[in-house]
C-alpha positions as CSV (number, residue, x, y, z in Angstrom):
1,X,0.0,0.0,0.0
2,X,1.2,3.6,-1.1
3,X,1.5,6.0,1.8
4,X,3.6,9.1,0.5
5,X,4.5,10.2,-2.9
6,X,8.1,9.0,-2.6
7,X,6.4,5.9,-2.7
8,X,4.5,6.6,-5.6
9,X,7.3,7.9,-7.6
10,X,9.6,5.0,-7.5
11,X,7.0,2.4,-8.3
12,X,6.3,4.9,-11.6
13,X,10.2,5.0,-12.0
14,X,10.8,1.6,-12.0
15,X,8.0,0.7,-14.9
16,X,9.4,3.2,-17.0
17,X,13.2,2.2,-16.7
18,X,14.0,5.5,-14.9
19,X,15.8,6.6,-12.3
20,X,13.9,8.6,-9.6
21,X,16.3,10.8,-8.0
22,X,16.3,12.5,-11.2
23,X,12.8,12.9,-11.6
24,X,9.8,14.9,-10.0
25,X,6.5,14.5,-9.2
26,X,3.8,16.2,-10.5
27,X,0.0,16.7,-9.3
28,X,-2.5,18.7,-10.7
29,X,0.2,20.9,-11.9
30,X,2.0,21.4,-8.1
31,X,5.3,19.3,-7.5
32,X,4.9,17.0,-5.0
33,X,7.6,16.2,-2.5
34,X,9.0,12.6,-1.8
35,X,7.7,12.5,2.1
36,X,4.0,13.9,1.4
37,X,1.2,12.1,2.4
38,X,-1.3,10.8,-0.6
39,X,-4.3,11.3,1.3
40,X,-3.4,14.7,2.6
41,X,-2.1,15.6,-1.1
42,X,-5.4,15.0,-2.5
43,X,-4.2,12.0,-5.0
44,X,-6.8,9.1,-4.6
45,X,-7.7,5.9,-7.4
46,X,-7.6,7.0,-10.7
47,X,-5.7,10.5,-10.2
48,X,-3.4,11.6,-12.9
49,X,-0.3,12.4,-12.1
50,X,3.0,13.2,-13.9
51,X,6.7,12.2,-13.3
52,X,8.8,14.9,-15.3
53,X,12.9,14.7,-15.4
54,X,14.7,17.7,-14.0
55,X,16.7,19.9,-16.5
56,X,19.3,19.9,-14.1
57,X,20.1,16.3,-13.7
58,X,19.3,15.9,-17.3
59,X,22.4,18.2,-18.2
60,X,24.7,16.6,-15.4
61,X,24.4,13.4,-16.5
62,X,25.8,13.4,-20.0
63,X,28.5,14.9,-18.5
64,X,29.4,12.0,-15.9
65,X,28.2,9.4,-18.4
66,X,30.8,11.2,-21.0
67,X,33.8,10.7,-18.4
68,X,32.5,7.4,-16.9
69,X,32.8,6.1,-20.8
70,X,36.0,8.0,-21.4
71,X,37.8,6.0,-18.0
72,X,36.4,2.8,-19.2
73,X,37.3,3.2,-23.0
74,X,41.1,4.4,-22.0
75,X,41.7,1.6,-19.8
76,X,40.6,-1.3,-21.7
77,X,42.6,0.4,-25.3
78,X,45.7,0.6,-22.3
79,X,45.2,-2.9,-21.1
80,X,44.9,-4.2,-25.0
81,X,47.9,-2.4,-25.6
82,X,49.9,-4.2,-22.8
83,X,49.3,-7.5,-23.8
84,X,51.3,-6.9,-26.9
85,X,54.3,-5.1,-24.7
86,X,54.2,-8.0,-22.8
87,X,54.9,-10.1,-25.8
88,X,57.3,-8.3,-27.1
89,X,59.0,-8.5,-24.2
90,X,59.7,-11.7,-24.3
91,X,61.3,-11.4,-27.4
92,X,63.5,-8.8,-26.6
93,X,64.6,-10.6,-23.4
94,X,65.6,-13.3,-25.9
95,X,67.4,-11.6,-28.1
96,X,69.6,-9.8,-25.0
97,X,70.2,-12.8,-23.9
98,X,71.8,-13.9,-27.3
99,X,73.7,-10.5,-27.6
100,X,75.1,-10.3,-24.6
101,X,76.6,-14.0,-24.6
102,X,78.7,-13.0,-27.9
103,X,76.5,-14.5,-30.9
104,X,75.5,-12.2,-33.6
105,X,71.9,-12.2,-34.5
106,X,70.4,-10.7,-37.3
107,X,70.0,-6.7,-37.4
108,X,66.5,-7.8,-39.2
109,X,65.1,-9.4,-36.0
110,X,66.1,-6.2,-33.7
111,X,64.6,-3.8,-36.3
112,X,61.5,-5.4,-36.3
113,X,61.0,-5.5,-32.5
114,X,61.9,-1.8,-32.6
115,X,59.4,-1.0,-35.1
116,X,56.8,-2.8,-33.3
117,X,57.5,-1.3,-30.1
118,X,57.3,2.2,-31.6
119,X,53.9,1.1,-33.0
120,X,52.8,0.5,-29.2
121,X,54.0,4.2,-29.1
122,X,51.7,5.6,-31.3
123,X,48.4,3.7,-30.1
124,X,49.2,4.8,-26.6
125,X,49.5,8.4,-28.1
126,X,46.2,8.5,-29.6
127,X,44.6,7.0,-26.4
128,X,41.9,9.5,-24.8
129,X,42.2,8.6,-21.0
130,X,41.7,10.2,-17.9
131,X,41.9,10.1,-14.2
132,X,43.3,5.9,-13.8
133,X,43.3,5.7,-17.2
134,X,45.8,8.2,-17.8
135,X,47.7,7.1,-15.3
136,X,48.0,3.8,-16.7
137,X,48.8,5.2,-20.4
138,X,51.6,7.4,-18.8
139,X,53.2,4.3,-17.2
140,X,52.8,2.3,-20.3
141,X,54.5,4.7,-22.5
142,X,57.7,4.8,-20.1
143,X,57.6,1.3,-20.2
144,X,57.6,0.5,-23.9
145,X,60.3,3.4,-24.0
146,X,62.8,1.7,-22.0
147,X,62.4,-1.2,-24.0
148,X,63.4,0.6,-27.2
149,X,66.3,2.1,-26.0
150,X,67.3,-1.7,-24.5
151,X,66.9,-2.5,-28.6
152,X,68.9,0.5,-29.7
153,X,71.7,-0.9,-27.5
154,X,71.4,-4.2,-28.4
155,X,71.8,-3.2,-32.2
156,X,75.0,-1.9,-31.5
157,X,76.6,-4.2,-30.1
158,X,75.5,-6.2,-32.2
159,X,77.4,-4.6,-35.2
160,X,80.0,-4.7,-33.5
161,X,80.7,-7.9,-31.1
162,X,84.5,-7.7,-30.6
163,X,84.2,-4.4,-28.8
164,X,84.3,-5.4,-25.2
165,X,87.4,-7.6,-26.1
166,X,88.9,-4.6,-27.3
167,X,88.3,-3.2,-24.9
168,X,89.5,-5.7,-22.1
169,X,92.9,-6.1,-24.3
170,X,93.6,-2.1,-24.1
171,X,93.2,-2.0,-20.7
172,X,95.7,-5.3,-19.7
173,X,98.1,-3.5,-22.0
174,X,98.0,-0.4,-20.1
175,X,98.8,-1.8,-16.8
176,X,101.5,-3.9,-18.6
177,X,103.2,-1.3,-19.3
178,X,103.9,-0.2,-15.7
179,X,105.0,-3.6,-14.7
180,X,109.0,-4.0,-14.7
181,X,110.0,-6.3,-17.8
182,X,107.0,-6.3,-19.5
183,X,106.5,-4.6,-22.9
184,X,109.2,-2.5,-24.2
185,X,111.8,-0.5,-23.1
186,X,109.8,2.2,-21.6
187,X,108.7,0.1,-18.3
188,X,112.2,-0.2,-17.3
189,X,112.7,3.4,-17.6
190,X,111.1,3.5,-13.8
191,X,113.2,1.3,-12.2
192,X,116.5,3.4,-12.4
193,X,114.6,7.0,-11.0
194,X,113.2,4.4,-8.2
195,X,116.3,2.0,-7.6
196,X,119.2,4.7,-6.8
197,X,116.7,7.0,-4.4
198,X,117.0,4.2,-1.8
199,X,120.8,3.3,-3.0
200,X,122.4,6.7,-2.6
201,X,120.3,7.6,1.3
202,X,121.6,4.3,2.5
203,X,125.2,3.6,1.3
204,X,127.1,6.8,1.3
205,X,125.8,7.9,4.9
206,X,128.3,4.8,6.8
207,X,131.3,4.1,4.2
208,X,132.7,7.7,4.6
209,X,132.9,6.9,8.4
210,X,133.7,4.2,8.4
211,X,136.3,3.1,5.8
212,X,138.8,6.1,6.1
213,X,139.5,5.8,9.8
214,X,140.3,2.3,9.8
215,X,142.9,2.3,6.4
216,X,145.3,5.5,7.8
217,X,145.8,3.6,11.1
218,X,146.3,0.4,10.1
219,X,148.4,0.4,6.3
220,X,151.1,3.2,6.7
221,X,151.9,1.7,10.8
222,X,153.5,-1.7,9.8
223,X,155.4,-0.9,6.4
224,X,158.2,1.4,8.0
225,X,159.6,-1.1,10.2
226,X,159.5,-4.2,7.6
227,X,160.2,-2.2,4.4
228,X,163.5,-0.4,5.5
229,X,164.7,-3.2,7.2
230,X,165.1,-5.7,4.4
231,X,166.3,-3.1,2.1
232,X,169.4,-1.9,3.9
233,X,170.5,-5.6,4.4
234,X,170.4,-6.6,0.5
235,X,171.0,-3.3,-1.5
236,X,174.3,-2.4,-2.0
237,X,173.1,1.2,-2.5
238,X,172.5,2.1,1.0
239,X,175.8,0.3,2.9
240,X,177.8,3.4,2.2
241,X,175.1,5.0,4.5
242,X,175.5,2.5,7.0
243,X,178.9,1.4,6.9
244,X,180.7,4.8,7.2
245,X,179.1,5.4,10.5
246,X,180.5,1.7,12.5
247,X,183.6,1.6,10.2
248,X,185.4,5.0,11.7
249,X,184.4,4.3,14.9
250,X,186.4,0.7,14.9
251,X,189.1,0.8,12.2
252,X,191.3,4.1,13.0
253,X,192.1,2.8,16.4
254,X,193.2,-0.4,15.1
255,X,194.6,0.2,12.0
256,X,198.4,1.3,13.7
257,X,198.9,-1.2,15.7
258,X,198.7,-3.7,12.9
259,X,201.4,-5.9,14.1
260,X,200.5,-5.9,17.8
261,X,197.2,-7.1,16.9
262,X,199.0,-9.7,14.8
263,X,201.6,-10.4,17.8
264,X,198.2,-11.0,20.8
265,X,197.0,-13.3,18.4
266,X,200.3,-15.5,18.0
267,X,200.4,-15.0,22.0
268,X,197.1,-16.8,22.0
269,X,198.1,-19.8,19.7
């Protein structure tokens, strides 16, 4: 059983489809509100009444149908469009994998995943989103970026393989070259500049001394007495230096008495 108009309204809302917060009630040409009572609004069997849509809510709700559509539409063209990122992901983890181990692939293969990637670029561009839905479009676009520029490395290393192994030979060569005996003659340039710093602070500080104090005392001490010695003995050059001086001494006090001498000896016969 009816009691108010509120009443009324949504039974007459819900057989024509519509929604009755957007619509009014209308009695003998006076708007009737939700909460009055039938009886004391004069509506009895058989009444006509009418249930008119507000202009208001009539031009509100285009609006929030509009962006309602909008959020829906840009996620689902976003989530469509990471399905196939998420494919060709796979296939440029695979072809990093083979790059990076040192096996050429064919440039035809990585231009093709670029192309396709860039293709995800455009879609995403053309995407009308808002709110979630832009925010998810945003995030997808800096995703299929990074994946590009992943390709554009890949493609050149892939032209050129051998560049890491250059570069690894360089750099042992490099440090070679300041190892002693290695390379060519400019590492042993270092060693004489680093050998005779330590060399001339050591050595020259304790032989000065030590090795003239000991040679003065000892060498010119014992030749005077064994030199002269032997050489006045056997040279005939210095006995007119030493017999002069024991000869006058001895032979003028003998020399006259000649025959005395000669007589004490025949005494002692």
């Amino acid at each position: 059983m009816l009691m108010d108009t509120g009443d009324l309204k949504s039974v007459l809302s819900q057989k024509l489809g519509v929604n009755p917060e957007t619509h009014k009630l209308l009695f003998r040409g006076n708007e009737k509100e939700d909460d009055e009572d039938l009886q004391t609004a004069g509506v009895k069997d058989n009444s006509k009444v009418l249930l008119m849509e507000e202009v208001t809510c009539k031009q509100q709700i285009p609006e929030e149908v509009k962006e309602t559509s909008v959020i829906s539409r840009g996620g689902a063209a976003v989530a469509e469009i990471r399905k196939e990122v998420d494919m060709l992901s796979e296939q440029v983890s695979a072809l990093q994998a083979v790059v990076e181990s040192g096996t050429q692939v064919d440039d035809k293969d990585i231009i093709y995943v670029t192309e396709m990637l860039m293709r995800q670029l455009l879609k995403l561009d053309g995407i009308e989103a808002e709110g979630e839905g832009r925010v998810q479009r945003k995030m997808e676009v800096r995703r299929v970026q990074s994946f590009v520029e992943t390709m554009d490395i890949l493609k050149s290393r892939n032209s050129n393989p051998f560049s890491n192994v250059n570069n690894n030979i360089s750099i042992t060569t490099q440090w070679e070259t300041f190892e002693p005996g290695f390379g060519s003659m400019n590492p042993a340039l270092p060693m004489p500049s680093s050998a005779p710093a330590p060399m001339s602070s050591s050595i020259p500080t304790p032989l000065p001394p030590s090795t003239p104090a000991p040679m003065p005392s000892s060498i010119p001490t014992p030749p005077p007495p064994s030199t002269p010695a032997p050489m006045l003995s056997s040279t005939p050059t210095h006995t007119p230096s030493s017999i002069p001086s024991t000869v006058p001494s001895s032979a003028p006090s003998h020399m006259p008495s000649s025959t005395k001498v000669t007589q004490d000896w025949e005494q002692f016969d």
